[in-house]
C-alpha positions in Angstrom: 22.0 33.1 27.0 21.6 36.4 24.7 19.1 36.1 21.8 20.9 37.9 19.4 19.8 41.7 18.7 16.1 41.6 16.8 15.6 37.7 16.7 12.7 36.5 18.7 13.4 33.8 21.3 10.7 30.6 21.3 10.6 27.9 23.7 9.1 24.9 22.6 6.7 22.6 24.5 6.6 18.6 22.9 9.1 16.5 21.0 6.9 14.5 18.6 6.5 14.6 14.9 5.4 18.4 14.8 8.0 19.9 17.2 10.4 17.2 14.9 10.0 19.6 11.8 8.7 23.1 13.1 12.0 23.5 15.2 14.3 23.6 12.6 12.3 26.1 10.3 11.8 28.3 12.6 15.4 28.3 13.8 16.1 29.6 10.8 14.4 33.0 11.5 14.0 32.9 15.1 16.4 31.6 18.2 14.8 28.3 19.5 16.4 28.1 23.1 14.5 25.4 24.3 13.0 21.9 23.7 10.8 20.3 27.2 9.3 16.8 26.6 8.7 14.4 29.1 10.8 12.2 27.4 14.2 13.7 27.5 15.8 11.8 24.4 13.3 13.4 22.3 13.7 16.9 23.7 17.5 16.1 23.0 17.2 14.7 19.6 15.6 18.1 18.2 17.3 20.2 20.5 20.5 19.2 19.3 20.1 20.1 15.7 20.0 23.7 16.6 22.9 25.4 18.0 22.2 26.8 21.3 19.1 24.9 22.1 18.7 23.0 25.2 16.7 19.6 26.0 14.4 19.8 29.4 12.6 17.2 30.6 10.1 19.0 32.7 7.8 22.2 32.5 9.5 23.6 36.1 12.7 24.1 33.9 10.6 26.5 30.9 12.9 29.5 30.5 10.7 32.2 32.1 11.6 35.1 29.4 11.1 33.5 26.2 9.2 35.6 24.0 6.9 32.8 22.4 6.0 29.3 23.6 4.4 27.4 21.1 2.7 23.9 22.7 3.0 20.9 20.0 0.8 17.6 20.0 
């Protein structure tokens, strides 16, 4: 998928209570494409809050050309 012209694309790495509340901000000024957590529910109950994010359940699906990853606790 496309990150629209100028927006930064961020992948990001957990699903707890950080990723929870950080995703959603800062899909309001960036494109958040991904959500990985070893726990797929949790990757899919943030990623799909945000239109065109996507749940992963392991770190050998991280989208290679993201331009930020950030790593939650």
């Amino acid at each position: 998928m496309a990150a629209e012209a100028g927006r930064i694309t961020i992948s990001i790495i957990g699903a707890g209570n950080v990723a929870t509340h950080l995703a959603p901000a800062l899909a309001q000024v960036a494109e958040v494409r991904q959500v990985v957590s070893r726990h797929i529910e949790s990757a899919d109950a943030i990623a799909s809050k945000i239109d065109g994010c996507t749940p992963e359940a392991s770190l050998s699906g991280l989208l290679p050309d993201s331009h930020l990853y950030i790593i939650t606790a």
